[in-house]
N, C-alpha and C positions, 0 to 999 in steps of 0.2 A: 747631787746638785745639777739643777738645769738653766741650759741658758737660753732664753726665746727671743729669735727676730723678727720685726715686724715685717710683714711684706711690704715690699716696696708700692707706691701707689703705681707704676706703670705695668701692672700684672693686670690691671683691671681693661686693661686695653691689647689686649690677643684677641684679632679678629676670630670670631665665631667660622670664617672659612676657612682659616690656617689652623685651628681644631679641628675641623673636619676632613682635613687633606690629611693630617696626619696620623689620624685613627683608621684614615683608609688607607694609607700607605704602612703601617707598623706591624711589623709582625707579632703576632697576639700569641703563638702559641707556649712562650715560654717567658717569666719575668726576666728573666739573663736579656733575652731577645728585647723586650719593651725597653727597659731599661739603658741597653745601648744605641735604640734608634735616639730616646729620647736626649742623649747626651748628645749624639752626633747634630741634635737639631735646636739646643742649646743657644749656640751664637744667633741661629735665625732670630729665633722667637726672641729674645733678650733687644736684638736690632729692629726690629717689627716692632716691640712696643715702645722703646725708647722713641722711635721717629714719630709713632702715631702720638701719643705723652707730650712730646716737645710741640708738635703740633696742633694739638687740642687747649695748650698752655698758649696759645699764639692764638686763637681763633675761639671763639665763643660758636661762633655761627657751624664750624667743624666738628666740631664737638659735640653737638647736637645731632645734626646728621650719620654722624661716625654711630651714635649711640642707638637711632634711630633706625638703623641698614636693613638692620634682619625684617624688623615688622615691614619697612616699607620695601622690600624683597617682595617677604610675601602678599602686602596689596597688592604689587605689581605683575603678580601669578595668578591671582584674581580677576585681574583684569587680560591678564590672555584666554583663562577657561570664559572667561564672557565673549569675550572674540570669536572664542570657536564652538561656541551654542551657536553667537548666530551667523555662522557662516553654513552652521551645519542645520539648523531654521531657515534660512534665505531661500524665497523662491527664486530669484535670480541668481543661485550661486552658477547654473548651468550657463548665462546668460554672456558672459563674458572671463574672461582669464583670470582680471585684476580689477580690485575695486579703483584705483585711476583711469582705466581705462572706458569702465563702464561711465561712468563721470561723466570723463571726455566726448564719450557717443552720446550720452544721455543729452547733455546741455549741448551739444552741437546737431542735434534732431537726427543721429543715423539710429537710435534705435529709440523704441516708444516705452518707456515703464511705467508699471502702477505707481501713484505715489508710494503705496507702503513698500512697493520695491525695492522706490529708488530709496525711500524714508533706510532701510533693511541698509543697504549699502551706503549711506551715509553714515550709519552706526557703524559700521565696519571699518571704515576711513578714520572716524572717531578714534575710536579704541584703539584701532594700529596705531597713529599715531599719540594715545597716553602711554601705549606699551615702549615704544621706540623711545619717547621720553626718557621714561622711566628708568632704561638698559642703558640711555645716555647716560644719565644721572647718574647710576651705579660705577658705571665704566669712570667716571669721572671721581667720584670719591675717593675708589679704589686705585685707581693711577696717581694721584698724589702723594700718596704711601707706599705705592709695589716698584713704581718705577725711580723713585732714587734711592730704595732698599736694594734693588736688583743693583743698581750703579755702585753703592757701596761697597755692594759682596763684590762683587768681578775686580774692582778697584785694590779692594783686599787681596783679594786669588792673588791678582797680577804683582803687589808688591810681597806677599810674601815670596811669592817664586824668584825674584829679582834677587832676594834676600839668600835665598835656599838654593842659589843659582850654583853656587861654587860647588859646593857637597854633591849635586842630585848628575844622577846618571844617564847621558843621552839616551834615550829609545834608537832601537834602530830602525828602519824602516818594516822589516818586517812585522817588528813590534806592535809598529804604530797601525800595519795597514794593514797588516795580516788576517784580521775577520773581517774587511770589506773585500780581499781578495779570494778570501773561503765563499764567501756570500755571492760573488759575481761568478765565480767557477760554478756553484753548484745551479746558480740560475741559468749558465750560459748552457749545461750539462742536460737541466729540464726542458731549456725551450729546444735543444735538436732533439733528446727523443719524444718531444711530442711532433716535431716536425718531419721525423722519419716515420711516422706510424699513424698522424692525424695530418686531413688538411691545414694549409700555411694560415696562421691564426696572425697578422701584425698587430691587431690590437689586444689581445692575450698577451701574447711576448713585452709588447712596451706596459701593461700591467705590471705585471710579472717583473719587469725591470727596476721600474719608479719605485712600487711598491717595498719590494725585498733587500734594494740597495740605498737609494736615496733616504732615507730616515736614518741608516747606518754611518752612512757617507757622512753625513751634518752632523750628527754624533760624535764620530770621530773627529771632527775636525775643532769641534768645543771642547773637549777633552783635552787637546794639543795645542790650545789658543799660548797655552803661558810655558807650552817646552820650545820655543825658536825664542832669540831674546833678539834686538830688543822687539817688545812686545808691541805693535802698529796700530793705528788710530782701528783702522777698518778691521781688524780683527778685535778689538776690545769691543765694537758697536756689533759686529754681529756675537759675540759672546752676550751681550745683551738683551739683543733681540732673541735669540735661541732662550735663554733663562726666563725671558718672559714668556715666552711662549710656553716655551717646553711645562718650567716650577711652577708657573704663576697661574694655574686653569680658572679658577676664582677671574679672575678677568679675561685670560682667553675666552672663555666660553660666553662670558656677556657680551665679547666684541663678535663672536656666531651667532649669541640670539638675535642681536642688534642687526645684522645683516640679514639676518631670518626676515625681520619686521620689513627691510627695504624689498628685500624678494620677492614678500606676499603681498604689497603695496601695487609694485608698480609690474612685476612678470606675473603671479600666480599665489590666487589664497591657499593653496597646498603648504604654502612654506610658513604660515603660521601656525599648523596645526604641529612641528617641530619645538615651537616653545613649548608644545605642552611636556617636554621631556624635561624641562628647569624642574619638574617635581623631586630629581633624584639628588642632586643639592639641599633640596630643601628640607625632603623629608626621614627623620634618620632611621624609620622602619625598612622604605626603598635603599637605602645606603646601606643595612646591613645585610638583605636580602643579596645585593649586587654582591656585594664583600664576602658573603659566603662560599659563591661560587670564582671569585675573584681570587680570593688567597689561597684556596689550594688548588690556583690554575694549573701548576707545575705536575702533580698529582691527577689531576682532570686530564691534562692534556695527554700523561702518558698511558691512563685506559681507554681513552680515545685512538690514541696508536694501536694497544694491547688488542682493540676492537677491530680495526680496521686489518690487522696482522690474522685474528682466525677468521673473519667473513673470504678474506683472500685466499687463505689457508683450503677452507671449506671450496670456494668458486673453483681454484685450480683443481682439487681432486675431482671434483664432482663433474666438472666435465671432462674429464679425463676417463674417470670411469662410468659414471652415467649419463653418457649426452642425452640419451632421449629424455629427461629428466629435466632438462634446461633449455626447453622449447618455446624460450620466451619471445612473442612476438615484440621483433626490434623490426621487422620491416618484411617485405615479398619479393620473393623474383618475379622475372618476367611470366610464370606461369600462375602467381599466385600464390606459391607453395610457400609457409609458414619459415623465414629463419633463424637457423639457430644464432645467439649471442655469442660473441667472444669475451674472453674473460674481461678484458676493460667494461663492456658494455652492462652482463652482468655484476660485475664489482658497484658499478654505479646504481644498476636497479635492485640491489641489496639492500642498498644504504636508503635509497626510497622506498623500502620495504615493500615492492612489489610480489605480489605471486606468483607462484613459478608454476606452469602448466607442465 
């Protein structure tokens, strides 16, 4: 005997990029594995179409558009590779930084253009702004639905924890801070000895800093939003802002294209030739290609090591016992005479696959 239920009608309303986020993010290799992402992402997906559902039941005009995203996506991908035909057609792309700029000089007589010049860069003006539109538009559908799903879930987090407050066991601070304080030792460890052994880099070091700590640091601190009770205005709003940021890339990244668009406008058309990377969103040949080498980064990264461990292996011996062998020009004395490399120098012109004379 069997019993069948009908799908609910709010299944038909799972955004097409919250599909896509989560086949890039799922671990494929094992059904056990698919299966338990798919459970853990359950509550989202179920709150994602409830909110879009209730809202599409509320708005005819939403509805339409929501239905409409993907194709008018990709019109609006269309119209950046037209953007960047013709900037990369434009005899005046040399002529100036920014198509406002050019404008501004043209119509204020400091410099002379052909009409089809100027005609060239008024297309250009054009289309940046259909594109900008358009990333507006998107960013705008999509924030109607990401940003009170994101309010919801944080809202949830916070009272469950309220709930689970008595039972759950303080962190201690080590706990809590312990791999931001692994991560600052081991960078504070890299910038002296490159400092004992290379010139004083301050702009390397404050890389080096931001980069390896601060992404960690704001991690850990959204992680710990709901262990200190009670729970504060200004940490439940950047619990927000981080989850949009962070979960939400489906609109992060239209609010970077979108900024792309202002870039190329008014500082440099360089910064529209950037949108042409929305292809990997779009496209789900580019999105398995990426995912290939994506998901067994863990596995990439550590022959990447394995690699780096015998070229070093090979440099040490080899100038130990054969230096005339490793007579690679890295620079001259005062007399001209050819010197030899030290081990850093050759480790680096390894890895550039130079020739060793």
């Amino acid at each position: 005997e069997r019993t069948c239920f009908p799908l609910p009608l709010e299944v038909k309303y799972l955004p097409i990029s919250t599909k896509t986020a989560f086949l890039n993010e799922v671990f494929i290799s094992s059904a056990e594995k698919r299966m338990s992402s798919l459970f853990k992402k359950s509550d989202f997906f179920i709150s994602e179409m409830d909110l879009i559902y209730s809202k599409a039941k509320q708005s005819d005009i939403f509805l339409r558009i929501h239905s409409s995203l993907p194709s008018f996506k990709l019109a609006n991908y269309g119209l950046v590779v037209a953007l960047n035909i013709n900037i990369l057609l434009s005899k005046s792309s040399g002529t100036s930084s920014s198509p406002s700029d050019v404008i501004m000089k043209s119509f204020g007589g400091n410099i002379r253009l052909e009409f089809l010049q100027l005609l060239s860069v008024i297309v250009t003006s054009f289309l940046g702004a259909c594109v900008t539109l358009g990333y507006g538009l998107i960013i705008f559908v999509r924030s109607v639905t990401e940003i009170p799903l994101v309010i919801q879930i944080v809202d949830e987090e916070i009272k469950i924890a309220i709930e689970e407050k008595s039972n759950k066991i303080q962190k201690t601070f080590l706990e809590t801070w312990g791999s931001n304080l692994f991560a600052i030792t081991s960078t504070v460890t890299l910038i002296s000895l490159h400092y004992i052994n290379f010139e004083f880099a301050p702009g390397l070091y404050l890389f080096l800093l931001f980069t390896l700590n601060i992404p960690l640091f704001l991690k850990t601190l959204r992680s710990n939003v709901t262990e200190v009770h009670p729970v504060s205005t200004m940490k439940r709003k950047y619990a927000i802002i981080y989850d949009l940021i962070y979960h939400r890339s489906f609109l992060r990244n239209h609010v970077i294209l979108a900024a792309f668009c202002f870039l190329g406008y008014f500082v440099n058309v360089e910064f529209f030739t950037l949108e042409l990377l929305d292809v990997v969103p779009i496209s789900p040949i580019v999105t398995d290609i990426i995912k290939s080498v994506t998901s067994p980064g863990k596995a990439l990264g550590l022959v990447f090591y394995l690699f780096c461990i015998t070229v070093l292996i090979y440099v040490s011996f080899g100038m130990t016992h054969f230096p005339e062998a490793f007579m690679i020009p890295v620079g001259e004395d005062a007399d001209g005479v050819i010197q030899s490399c030290n081990a850093s120098s050759c480790f680096s012109l390894f890895h550039y696959l130079k020739e060793v004379k």
